[in-house]
BAFI-3210 file (N, C-alpha, C; in Angstrom, 3 decimals, decimal comma, padded with zeros to 6 digits):
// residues 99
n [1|2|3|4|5|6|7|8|9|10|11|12|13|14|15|16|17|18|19|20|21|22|23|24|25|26|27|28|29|30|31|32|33|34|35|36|37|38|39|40|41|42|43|44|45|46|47|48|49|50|51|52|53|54|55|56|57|58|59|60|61|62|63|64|65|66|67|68|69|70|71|72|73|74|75|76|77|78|79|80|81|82|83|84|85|86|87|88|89|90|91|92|93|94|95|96|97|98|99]
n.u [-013,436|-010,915|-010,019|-010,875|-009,612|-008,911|-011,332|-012,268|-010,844|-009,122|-007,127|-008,901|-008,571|-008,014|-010,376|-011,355|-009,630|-009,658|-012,606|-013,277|-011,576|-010,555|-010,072|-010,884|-008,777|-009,653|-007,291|-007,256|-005,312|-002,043|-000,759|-001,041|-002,306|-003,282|-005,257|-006,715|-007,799|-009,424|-011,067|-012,051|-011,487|-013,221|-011,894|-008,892|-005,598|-005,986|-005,120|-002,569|-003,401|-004,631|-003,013|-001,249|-003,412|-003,526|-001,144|-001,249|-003,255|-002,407|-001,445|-003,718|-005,657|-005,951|-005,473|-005,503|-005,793|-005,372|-007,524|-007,636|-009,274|-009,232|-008,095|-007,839|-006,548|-005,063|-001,931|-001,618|000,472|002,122|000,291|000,259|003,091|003,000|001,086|002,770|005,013|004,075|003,217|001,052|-001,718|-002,469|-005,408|-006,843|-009,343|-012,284|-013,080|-016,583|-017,153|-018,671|-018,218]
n.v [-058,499|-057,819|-055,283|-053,807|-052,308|-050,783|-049,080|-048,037|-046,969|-047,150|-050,060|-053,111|-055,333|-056,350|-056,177|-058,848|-060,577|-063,874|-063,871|-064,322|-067,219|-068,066|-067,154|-066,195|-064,122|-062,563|-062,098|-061,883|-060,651|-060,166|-057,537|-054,568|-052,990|-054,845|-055,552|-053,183|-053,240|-055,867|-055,737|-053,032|-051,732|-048,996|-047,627|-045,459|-046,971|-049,454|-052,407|-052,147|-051,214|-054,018|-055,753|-055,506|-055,599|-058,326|-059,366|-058,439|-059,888|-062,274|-061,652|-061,470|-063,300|-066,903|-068,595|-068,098|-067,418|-066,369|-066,375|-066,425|-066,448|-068,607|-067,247|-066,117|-063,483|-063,349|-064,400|-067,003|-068,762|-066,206|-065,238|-066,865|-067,421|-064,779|-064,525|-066,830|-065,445|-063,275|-065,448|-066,796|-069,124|-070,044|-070,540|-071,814|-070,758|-071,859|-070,834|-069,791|-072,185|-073,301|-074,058]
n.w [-020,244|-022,226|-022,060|-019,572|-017,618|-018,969|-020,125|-017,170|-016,845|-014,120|-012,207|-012,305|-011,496|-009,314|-007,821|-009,182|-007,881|-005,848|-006,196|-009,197|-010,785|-012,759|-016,548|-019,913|-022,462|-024,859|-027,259|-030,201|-032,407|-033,424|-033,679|-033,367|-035,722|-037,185|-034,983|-034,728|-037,147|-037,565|-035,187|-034,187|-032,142|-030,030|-028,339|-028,256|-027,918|-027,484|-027,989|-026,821|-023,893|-023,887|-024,380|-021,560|-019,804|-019,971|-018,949|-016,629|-015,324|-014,299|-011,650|-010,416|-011,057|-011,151|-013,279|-016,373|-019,757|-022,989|-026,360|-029,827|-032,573|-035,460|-038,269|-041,360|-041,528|-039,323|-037,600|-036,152|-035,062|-034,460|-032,404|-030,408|-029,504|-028,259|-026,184|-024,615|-024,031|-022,514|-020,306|-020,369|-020,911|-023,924|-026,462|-029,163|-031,240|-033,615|-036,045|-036,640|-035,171|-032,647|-028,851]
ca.u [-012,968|-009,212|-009,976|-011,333|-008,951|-008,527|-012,766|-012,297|-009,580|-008,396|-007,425|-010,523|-008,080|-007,932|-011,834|-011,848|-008,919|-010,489|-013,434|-012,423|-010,403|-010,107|-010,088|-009,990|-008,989|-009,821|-006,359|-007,573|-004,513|-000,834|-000,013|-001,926|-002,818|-004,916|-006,253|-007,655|-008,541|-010,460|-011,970|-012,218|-012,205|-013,846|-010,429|-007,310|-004,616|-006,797|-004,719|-001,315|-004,126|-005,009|-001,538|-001,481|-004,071|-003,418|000,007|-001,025|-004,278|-001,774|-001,104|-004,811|-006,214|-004,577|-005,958|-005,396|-005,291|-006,325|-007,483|-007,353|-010,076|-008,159|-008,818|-006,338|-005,804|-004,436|-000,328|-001,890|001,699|002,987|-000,009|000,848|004,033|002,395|000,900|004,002|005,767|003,202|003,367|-000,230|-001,938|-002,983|-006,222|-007,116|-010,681|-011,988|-014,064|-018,368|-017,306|-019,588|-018,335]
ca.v [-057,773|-057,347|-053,982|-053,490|-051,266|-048,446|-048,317|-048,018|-045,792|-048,004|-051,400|-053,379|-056,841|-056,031|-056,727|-059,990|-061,507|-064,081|-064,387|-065,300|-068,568|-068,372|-065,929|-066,292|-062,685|-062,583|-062,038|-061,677|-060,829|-060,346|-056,645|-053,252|-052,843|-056,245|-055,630|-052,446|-053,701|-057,046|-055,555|-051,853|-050,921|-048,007|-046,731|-045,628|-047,609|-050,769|-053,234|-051,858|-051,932|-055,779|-056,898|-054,884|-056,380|-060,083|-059,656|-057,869|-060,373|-063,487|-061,484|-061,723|-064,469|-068,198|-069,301|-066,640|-067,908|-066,055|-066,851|-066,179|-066,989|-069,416|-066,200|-065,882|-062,441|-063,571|-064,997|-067,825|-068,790|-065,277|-065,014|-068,538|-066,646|-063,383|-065,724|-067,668|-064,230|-062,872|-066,319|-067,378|-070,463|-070,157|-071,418|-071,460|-070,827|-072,237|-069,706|-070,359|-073,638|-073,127|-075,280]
ca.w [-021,406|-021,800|-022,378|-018,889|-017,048|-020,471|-019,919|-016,384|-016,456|-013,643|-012,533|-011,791|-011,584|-007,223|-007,697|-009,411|-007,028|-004,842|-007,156|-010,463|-010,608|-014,736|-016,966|-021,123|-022,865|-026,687|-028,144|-031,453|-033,418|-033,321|-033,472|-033,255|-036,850|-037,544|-033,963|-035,045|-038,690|-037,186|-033,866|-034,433|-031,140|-029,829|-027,377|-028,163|-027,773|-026,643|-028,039|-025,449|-022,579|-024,057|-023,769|-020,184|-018,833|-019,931|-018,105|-014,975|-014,564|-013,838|-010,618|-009,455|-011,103|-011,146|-014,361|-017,377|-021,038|-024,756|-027,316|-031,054|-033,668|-036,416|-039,431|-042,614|-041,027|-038,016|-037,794|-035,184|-034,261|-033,674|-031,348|-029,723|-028,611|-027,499|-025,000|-023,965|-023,875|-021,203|-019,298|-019,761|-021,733|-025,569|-027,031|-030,845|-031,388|-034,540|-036,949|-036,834|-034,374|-031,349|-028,252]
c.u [-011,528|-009,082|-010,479|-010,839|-008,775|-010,322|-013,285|-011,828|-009,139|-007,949|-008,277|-010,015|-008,032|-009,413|-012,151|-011,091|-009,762|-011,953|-013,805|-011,291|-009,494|-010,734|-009,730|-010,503|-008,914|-008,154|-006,711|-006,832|-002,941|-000,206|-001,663|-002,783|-003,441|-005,507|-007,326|-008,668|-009,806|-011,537|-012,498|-012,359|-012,363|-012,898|-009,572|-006,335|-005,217|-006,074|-003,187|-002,252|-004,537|-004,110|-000,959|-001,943|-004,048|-001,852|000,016|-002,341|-003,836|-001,201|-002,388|-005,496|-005,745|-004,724|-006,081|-004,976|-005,916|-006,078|-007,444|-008,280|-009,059|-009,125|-007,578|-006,088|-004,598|-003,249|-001,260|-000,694|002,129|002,141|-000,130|002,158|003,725|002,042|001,788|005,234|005,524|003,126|001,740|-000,528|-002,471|-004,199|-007,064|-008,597|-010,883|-013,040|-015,439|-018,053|-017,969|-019,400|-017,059]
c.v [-057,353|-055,616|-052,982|-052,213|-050,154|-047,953|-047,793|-046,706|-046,101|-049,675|-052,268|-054,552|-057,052|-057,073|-057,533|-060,868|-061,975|-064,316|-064,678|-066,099|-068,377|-067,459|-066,469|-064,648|-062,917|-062,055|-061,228|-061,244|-060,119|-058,950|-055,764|-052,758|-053,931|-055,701|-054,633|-052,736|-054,797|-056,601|-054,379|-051,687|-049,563|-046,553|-046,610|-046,290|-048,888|-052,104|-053,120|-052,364|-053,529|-056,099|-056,395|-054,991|-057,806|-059,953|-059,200|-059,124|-061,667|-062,754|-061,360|-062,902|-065,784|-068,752|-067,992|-067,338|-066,598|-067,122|-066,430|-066,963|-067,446|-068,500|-066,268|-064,625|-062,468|-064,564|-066,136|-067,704|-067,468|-064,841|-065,819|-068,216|-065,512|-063,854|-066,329|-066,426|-063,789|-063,946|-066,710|-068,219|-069,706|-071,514|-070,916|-071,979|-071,183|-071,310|-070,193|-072,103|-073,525|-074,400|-076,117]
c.w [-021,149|-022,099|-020,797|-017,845|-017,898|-020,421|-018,702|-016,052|-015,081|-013,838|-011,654|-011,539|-010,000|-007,314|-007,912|-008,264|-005,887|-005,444|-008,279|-010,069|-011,869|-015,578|-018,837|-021,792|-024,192|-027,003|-029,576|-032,028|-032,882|-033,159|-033,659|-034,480|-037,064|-036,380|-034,334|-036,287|-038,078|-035,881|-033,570|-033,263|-030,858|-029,223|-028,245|-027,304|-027,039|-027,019|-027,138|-024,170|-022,564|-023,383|-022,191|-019,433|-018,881|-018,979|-017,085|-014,377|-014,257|-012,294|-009,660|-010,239|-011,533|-012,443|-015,356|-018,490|-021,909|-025,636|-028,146|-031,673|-034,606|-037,333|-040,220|-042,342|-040,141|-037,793|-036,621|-034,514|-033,630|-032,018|-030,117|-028,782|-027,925|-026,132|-024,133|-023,631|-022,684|-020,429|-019,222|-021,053|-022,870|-025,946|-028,045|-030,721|-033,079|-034,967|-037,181|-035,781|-032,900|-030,171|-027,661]
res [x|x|x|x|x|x|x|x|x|x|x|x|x|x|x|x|x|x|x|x|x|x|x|x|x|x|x|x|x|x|x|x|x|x|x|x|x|x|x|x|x|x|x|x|x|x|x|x|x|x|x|x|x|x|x|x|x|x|x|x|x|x|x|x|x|x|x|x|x|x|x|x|x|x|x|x|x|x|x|x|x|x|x|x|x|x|x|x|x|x|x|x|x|x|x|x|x|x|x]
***
């Protein structure tokens, strides 16, 4: 869960190094307002800790992508760069496609 260190209230990324290889963190949308609108999460400020923990978990695990559900909410491209911003791979999930 890219949310794992704001439920922790640390960082739990020490603990996977060495046993996670690959890692995919839901993305799910482009800025703080869809994130909350589409995912409602439960924390404050969970979409800062998202993008906080997708860019600190390329320093313990070698393999780190998100993804993004393909939704007419969601800018795809801008979150295609969010990705390439933070230095880790992008992969477009397709909506009800299982697989």
């Amino acid at each position: 869960n890219g949310q794992a260190n704001l439920i922790h209230g640390r960082n739990i990324l020490p603990e996977l190094s060495g046993i996670v290889d690959s890692i995919s963190i839901s993305l799910d949308a482009e800025n703080e307002e869809k994130y909350k609108e589409i995912c409602r999460p439960a924390l404050d400020g969970a979409y800062e800790a998202l993008l906080s923990f997708i860019k600190m978990a390329k320093d313990y695990i070698p393999h780190v992508e998100v993804s993004v559900v393909e939704h007419p909410l969601v800018d795809v491209e801008r979150c295609r760069k969010i990705a390439e911003e933070l230095g880790v791979r992008f992969r477009l999930r397709r909506l009800n496609v299982v697989g």
